[in-house]
N, C-alpha and C positions, 0 to 999 in steps of 0.2 A: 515579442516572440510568440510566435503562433503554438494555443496549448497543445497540439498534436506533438509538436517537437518537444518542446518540456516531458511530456507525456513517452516519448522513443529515450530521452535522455536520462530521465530518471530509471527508467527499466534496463537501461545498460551498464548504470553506474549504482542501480540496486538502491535508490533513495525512494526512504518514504518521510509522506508528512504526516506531522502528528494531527487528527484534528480533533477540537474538542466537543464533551459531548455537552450539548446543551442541557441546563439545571434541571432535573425534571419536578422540583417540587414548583419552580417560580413557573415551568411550562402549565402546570395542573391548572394554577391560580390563574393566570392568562386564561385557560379557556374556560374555568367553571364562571368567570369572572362574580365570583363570590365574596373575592378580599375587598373591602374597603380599609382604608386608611381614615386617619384620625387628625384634626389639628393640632399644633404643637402649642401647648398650657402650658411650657416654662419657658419660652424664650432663654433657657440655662442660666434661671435661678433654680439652679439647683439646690441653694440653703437659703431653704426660706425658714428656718427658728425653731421648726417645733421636730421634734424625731418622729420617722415615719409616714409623715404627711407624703413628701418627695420620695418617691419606688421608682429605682434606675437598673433597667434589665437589660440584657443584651445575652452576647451568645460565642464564644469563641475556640477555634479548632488549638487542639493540643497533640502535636505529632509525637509521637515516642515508639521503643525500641525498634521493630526494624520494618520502619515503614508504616508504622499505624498510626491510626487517625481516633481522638474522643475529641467530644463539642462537651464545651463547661457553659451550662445557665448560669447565673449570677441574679440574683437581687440584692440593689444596695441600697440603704438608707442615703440621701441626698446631705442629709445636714449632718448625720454623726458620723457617715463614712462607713458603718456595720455592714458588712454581709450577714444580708438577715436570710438570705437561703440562697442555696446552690444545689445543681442535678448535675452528676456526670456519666455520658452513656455514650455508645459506638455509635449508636443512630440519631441520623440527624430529623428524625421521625416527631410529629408533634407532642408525643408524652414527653420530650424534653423537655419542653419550657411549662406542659401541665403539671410534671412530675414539681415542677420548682416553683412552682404557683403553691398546688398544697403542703408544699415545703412551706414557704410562708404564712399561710394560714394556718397552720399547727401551732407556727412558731407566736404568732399574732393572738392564737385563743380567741379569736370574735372581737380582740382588741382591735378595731379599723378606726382611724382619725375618718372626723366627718366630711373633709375635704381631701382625701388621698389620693395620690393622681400615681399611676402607672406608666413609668415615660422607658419608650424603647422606640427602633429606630422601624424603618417600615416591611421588615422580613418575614417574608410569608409568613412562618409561625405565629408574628403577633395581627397580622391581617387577618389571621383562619377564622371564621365567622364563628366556631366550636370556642376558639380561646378566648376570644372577645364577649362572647355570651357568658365565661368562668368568669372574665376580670369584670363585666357590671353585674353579675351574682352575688359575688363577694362585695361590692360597695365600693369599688374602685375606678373613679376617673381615668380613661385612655387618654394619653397623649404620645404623640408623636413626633419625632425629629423629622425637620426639613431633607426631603428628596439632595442625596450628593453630600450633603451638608456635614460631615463629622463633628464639629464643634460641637452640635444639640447634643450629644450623648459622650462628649469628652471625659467626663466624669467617669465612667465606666471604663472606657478607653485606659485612660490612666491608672484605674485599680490593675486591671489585666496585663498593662508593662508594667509594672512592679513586681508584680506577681511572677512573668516569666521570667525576669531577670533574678528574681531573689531563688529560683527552684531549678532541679538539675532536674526537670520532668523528664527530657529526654531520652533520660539512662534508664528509664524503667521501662522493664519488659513486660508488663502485664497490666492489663486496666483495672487491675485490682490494686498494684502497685502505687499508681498513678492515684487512685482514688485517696489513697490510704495521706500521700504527698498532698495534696490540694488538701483536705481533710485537717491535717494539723498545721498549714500555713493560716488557711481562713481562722482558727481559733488563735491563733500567733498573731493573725492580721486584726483581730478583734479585739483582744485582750494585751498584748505584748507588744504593740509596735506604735509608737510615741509617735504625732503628727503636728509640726510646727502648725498647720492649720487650724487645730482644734485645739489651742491654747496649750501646747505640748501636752495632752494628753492621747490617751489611746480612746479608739471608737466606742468600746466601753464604758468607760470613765466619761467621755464627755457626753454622753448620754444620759447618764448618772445626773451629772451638771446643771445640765439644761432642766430633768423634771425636777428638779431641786429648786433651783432659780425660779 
């Protein structure tokens, strides 16, 4: 059908379409062509023995009260399963994932394993030449999950479906609300929630375990 006609047809029956707008953070990267990507160092062994070696980041939108949108950072220990740090903010703005970088480095004290490898998937935030400069400062290994590939970052995957299933986040009005919810889950998730995988104990505990052993 000829678009003029589409075009007379839609204006008499008052239709429009939606279109969308193109990402403007993944457009920047495109044109500053400044992101490089990293190879992928786990092929998803993600538990490889020792705590903290393995750092699994990612990034996920959390919709609540009416229409609103927060992005949660996450860093997770690979082998204990710990949320060793989290940022939550309305901006999907690169102080997210820095904000949650020196979350971890607080949390770490200069503690860094000599082999620590930082594995996230290839979103501009970890492509930014600025974050990649933080993460070989601090002494940490990039890696990266295969283009398309979800499996490489499964791990993280699966902390974040648990996580919304176990949380009524979407009843809260306020991203203070919100923060306050994620806030005492990850310490529930850390301390209080038993995991057949870590020899029925909690991410705590078996962390305990291992530098014992």
């Amino acid at each position: 059908m000829n678009h003029k006609k589409i075009r007379r047809l839609m204006r008499k029956y008052k239709l429009t379409a939606t279109i969308r707008r193109a990402n403007p953070y993944r457009k920047m990267a495109k044109a500053t062509q400044e992101h490089q990507t990293c190879p992928n160092l786990l092929n998803r062994q993600f538990d490889q023995g020792e705590p903290e070696k393995v750092l699994l980041t990612d990034i996920t939108y959390m919709h609540y009260g009416n229409g609103q949108c927060a992005y949660l950072s996450v860093i997770k220990d690979g082998t204990t399963k710990q949320i060793l740090a989290h940022y939550l903010s309305s901006s999907l703005e690169l102080s997210l994932v820095e904000r949650t970088l020196e979350n971890l480095l607080e949390r770490l004290d200069g503690n860094i394993h000599p082999d620590a490898i930082l594995h996230s998937d290839q979103g501009m935030h970890y492509t930014h030449p600025r974050f990649r400069l933080l993460v070989r400062e601090a002494g940490f290994k990039q890696s990266m999950s295969r283009k398309g590939n979800c499996w490489d970052n499964a791990s993280m995957e699966s902390f974040f479906g648990h996580m919304k299933d176990d949380l009524d986040y979407k009843e809260c009005q306020t991203i203070q609300e919100l923060r306050a919810q994620i806030d005492d889950y990850i310490t529930y998730y850390n301390s209080g929630r038993y995991q057949w995988s870590l020899k029925k104990m909690t991410p705590d505990e078996f962390r305990s375990h291992l530098l014992i052993a």
